[in-house]
C-alpha positions in Angstrom: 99.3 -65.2 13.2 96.9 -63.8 10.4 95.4 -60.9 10.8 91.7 -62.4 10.7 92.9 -64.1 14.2 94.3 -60.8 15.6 91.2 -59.0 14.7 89.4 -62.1 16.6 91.2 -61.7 19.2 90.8 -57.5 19.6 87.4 -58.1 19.1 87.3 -60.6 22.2 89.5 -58.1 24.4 87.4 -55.6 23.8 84.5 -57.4 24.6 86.2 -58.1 27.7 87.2 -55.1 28.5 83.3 -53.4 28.0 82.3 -56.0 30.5 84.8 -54.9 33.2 84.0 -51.0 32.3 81.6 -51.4 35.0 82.6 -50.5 38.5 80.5 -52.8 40.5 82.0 -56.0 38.3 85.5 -55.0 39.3 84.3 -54.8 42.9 83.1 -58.3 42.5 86.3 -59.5 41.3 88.3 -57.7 44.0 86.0 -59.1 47.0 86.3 -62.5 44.9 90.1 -62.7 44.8 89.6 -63.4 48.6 87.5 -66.3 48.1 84.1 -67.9 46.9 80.8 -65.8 48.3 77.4 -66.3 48.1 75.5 -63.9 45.7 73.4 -62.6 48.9 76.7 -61.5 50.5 78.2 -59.6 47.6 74.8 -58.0 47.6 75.2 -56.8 50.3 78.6 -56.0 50.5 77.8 -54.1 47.1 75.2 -52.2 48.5 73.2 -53.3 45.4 69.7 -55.3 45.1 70.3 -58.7 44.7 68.6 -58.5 41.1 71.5 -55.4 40.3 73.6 -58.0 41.7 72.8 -61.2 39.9 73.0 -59.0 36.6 76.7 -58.1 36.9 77.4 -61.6 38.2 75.3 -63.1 34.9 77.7 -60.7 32.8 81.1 -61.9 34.3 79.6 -65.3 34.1 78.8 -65.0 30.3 82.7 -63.7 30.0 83.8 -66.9 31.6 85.3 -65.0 34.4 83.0 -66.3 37.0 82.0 -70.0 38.3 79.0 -71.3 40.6 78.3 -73.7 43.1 74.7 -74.4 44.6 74.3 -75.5 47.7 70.8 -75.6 49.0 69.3 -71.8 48.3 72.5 -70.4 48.0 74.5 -69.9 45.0 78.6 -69.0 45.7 80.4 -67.5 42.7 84.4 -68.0 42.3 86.7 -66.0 40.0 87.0 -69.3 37.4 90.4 -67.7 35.8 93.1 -67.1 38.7 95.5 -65.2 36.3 92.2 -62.7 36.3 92.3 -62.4 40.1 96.5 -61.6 40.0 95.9 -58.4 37.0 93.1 -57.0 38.7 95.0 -56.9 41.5 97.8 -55.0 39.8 95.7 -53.2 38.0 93.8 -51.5 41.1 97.3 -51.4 42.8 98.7 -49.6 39.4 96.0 -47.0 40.4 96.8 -46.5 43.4 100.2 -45.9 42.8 99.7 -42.5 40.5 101.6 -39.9 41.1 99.5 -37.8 44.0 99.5 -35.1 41.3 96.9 -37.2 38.8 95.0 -38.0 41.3 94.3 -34.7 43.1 93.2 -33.4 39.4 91.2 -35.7 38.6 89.4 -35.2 43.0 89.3 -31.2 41.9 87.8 -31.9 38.2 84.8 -33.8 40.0 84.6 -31.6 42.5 83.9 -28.3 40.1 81.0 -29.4 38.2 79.1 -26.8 39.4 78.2 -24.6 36.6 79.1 -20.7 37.4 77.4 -17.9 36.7 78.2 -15.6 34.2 80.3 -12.7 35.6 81.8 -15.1 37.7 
């Protein structure tokens, strides 16, 4: 392969990637793996307006990651690419399975962000 097409393709994986950077897509993906869903019920399940909502739908749409069917008022959204579904799946799962070490630092690194006061 010529290095033109590898820099192609590093260029479209990092695209990628900067799209799934955002918590609330990777939510979408995970309650997706489970099924289609209308865009009113990952609203809500997101806890997001539904215009926050349609935005990071329109993304993973736009990244081909994402397919639609109207039906009436509604519109349902599928995960288009099911080898997506599977590696978010391991990739959450890879997360989970830290060692408990990495992931109480990273609890106690959140939970000091309160400045101190000199002398302290």
């Amino acid at each position: 392969m010529a290095n033109a097409d590898k820099q192609t393709e590093l260029l479209q994986a990092a695209r990628l990637f900067g799209v799934l950077a955002e918590p609330a897509r990777l939510r979408i993906l995970q309650l997706l793996g489970d099924g289609s869903r209308c865009g009113r019920e990952l609203a809500e399940d997101l806890n997001l307006t539904p215009a926050t909502t349609c935005h990071h739908l329109e993304k993973l749409k736009l990244a081909n990651l994402l397919s639609e069917r109207r039906s009436g008022k509604h519109v349902y959204y599928s995960i288009s690419r099911n080898d997506f579904t599977q590696a978010v799946k391991q990739s959450l799962a890879a997360l989970d399975n830290r060692p408990r070490s990495e992931k109480n630092s990273r609890k106690k690194r959140r939970n000091t962000g309160a400045k101190q006061k000199p002398g302290d």
